[in-house]
C-alpha positions in Angstrom: -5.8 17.0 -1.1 -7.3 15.3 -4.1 -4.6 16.9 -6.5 -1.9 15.3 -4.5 -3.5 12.2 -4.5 -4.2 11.8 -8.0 0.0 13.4 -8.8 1.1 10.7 -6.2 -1.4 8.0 -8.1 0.5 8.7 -11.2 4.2 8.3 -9.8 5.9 4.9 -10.2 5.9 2.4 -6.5 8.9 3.3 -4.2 8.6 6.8 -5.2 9.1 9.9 -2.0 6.3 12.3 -2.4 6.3 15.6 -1.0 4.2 14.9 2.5 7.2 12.6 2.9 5.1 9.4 2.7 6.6 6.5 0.8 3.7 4.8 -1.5 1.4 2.4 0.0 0.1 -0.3 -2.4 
């Protein structure tokens, strides 16, 4: 899901996104 990854991509670091996955940098 590009569209997720691009809204997660915008998000600041620490940030819970809706697949429950915590921001890898």
């Amino acid at each position: 899901l590009s569209a997720i990854h691009v809204f997660i991509n915008d998000m600041p670091e620490g940030t819970y996104y809706p697949q429950g996955e915590m921001k890898r940098n």
